[in-house]
Backbone bond lengths (Angstrom), bond angles and torsions (degrees), N, CA, C in turn:
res aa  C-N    CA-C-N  psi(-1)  N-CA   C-N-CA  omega(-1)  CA-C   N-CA-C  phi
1 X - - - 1.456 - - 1.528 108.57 -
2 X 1.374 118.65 135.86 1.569 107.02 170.95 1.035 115.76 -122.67
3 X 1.869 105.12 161.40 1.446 125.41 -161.05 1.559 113.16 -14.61
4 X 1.812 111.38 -44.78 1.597 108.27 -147.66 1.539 92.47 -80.07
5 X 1.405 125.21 -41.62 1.650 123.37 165.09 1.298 142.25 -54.79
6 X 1.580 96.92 -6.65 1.343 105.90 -159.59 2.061 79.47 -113.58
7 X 1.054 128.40 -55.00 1.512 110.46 148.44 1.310 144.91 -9.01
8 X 1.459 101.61 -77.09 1.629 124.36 154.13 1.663 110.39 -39.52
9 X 1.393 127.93 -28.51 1.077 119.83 -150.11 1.589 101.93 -112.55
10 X 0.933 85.12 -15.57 1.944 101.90 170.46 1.479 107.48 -97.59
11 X 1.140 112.35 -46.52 1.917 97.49 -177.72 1.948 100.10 -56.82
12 X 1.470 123.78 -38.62 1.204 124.63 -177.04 1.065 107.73 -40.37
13 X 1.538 107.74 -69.72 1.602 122.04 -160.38 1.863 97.46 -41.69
14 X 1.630 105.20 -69.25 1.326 119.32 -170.11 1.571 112.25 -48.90
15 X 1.084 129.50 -32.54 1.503 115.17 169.51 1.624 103.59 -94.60
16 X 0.742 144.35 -50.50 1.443 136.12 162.04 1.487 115.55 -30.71
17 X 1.243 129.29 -11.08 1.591 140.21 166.39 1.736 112.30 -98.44
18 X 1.268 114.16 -23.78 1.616 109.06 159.23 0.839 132.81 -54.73
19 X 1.409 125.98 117.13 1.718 128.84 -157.52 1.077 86.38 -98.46
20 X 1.655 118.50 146.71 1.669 145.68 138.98 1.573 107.84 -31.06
21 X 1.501 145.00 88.47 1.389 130.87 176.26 1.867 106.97 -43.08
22 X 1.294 114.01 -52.03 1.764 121.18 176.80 1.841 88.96 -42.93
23 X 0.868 129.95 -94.09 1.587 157.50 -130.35 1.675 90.11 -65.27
24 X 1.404 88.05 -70.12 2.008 93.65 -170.28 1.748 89.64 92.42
25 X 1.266 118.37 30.65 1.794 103.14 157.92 1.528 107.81 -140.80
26 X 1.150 106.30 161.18 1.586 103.85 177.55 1.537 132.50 -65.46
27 X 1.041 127.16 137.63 1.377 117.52 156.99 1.706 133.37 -8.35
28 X 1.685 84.35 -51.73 1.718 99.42 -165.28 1.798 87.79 -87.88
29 X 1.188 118.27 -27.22 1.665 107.00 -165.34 2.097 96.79 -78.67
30 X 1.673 119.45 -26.33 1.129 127.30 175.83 1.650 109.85 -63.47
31 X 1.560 105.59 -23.95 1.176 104.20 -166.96 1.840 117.97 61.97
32 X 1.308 88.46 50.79 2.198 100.04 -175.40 1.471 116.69 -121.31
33 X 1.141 107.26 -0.10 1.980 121.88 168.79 1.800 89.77 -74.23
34 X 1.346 108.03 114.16 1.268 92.71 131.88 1.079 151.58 -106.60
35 X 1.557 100.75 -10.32 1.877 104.28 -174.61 1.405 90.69 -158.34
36 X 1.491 107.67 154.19 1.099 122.79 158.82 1.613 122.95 -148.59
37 X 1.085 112.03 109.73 1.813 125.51 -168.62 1.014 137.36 -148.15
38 X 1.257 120.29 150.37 1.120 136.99 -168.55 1.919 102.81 -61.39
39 X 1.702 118.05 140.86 0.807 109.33 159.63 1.730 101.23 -171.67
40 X 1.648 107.91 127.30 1.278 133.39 -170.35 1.895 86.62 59.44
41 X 1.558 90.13 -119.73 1.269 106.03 -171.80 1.409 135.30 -142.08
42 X 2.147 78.53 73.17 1.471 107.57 -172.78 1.829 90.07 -159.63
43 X 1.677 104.11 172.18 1.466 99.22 170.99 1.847 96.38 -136.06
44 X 1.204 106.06 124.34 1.323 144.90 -163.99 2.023 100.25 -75.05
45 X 0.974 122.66 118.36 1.602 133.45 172.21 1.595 92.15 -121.26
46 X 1.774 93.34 126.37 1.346 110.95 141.73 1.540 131.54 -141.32
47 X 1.400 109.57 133.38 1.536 111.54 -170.97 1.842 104.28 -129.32
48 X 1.048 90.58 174.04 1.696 103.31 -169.86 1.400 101.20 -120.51
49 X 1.327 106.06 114.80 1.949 117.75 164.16 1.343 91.77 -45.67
50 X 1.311 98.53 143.09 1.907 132.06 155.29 1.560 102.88 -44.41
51 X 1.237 124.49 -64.86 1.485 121.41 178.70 1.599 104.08 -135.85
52 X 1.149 101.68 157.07 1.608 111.37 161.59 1.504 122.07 -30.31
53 X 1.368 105.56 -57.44 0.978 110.05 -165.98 1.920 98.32 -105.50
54 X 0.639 119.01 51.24 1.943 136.32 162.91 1.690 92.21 -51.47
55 X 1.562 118.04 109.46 1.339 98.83 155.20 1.378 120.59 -110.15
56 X 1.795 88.91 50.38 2.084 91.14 160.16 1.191 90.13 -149.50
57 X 1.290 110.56 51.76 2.176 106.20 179.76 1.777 90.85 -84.94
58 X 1.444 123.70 4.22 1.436 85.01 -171.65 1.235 98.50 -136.00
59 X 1.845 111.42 6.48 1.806 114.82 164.45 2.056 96.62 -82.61
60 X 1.657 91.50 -18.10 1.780 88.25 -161.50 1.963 88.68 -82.29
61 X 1.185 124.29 -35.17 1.530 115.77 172.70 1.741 125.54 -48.25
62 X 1.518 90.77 -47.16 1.565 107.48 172.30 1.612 110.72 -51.93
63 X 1.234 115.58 -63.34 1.051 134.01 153.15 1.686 119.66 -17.78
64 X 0.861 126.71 -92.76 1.273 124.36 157.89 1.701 123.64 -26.68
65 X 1.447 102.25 -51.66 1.411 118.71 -175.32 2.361 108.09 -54.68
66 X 1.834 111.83 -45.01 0.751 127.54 144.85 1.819 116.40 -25.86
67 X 1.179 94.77 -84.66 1.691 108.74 -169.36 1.704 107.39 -24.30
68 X 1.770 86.12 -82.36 1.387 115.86 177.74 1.767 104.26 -49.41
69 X 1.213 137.32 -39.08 1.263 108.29 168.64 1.826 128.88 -70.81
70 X 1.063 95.56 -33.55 1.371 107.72 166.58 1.724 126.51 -57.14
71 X 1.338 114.93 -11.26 1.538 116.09 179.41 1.430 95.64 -131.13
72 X 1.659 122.03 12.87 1.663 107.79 -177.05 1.420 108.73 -110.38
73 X 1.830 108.26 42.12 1.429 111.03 172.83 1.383 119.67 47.13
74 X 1.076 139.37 41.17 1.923 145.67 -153.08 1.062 97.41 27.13
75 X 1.233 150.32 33.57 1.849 130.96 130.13 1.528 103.80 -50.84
76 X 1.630 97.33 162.49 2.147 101.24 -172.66 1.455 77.83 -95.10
77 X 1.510 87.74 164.19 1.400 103.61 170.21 1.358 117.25 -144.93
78 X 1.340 121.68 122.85 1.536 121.82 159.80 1.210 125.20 -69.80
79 X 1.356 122.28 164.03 1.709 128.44 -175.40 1.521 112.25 -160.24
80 X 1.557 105.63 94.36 1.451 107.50 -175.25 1.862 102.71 -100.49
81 X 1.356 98.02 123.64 1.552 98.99 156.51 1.948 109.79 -91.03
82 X 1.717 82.20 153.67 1.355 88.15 -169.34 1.439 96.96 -142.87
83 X 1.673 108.93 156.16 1.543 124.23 -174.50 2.091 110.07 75.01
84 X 1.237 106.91 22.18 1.135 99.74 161.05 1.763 123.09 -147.71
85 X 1.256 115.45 160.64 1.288 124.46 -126.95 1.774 107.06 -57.06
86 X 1.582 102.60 -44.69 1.413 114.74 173.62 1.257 120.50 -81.43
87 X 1.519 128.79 12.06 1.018 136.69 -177.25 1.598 128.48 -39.02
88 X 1.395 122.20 -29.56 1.265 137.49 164.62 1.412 103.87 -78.35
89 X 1.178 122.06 -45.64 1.526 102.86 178.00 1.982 134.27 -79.93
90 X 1.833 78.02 -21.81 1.682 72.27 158.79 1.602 122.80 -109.73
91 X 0.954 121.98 27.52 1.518 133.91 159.71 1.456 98.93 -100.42
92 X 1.373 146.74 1.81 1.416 125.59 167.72 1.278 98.32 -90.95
93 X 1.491 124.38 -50.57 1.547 147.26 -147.15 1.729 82.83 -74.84
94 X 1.819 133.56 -57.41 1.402 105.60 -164.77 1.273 115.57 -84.37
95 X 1.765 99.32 1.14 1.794 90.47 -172.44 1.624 100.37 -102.47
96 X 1.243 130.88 16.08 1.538 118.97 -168.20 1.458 101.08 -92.11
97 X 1.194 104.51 131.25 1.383 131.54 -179.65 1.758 110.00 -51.58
């Protein structure tokens, strides 16, 4: 396996272990990661709010955003939630530089 998969494969694990505070289960046990990848020169997280209307889709993004920086070796990392209502507004707010 090399370095760049073995990266990728750790930011997974680590946001896939962020529990829902509402729920009390993980991401990865919700099955709500959908992707995680490499792109230019950054590694890209995407997961899906519990509902539309999640009113912690964007402590639960941070959240993630945490994880995934913490296992992405100081590569940057983005973190788009997706399928919920403010979704454009909290993908500007966790991704602004």
């Amino acid at each position: 396996m090399s370095k760049e998969s073995d990266v990728l494969s750790e930011v997974r694990k680590a946001v896939s272990n962020v529990v829902d505070p509402e729920i009390g289960l993980s991401l990865g046990e919700l099955n709500l990661i959908k992707d995680v990848r490499r792109e230019d020169d950054r590694i890209v997280v995407e997961f899906v709010a519990t509902t539309p209307l999640c009113p912690l889709g964007e402590v639960l993004a941070l959240m993630v955003k945490d994880a995934a920086s913490a296992a992405s070796e100081g590569k940057k990392v983005q973190v788009y939630i997706r399928n919920h209502l403010d979704e454009k507004g909290i993908n500007e707010r966790i991704n602004r530089e």
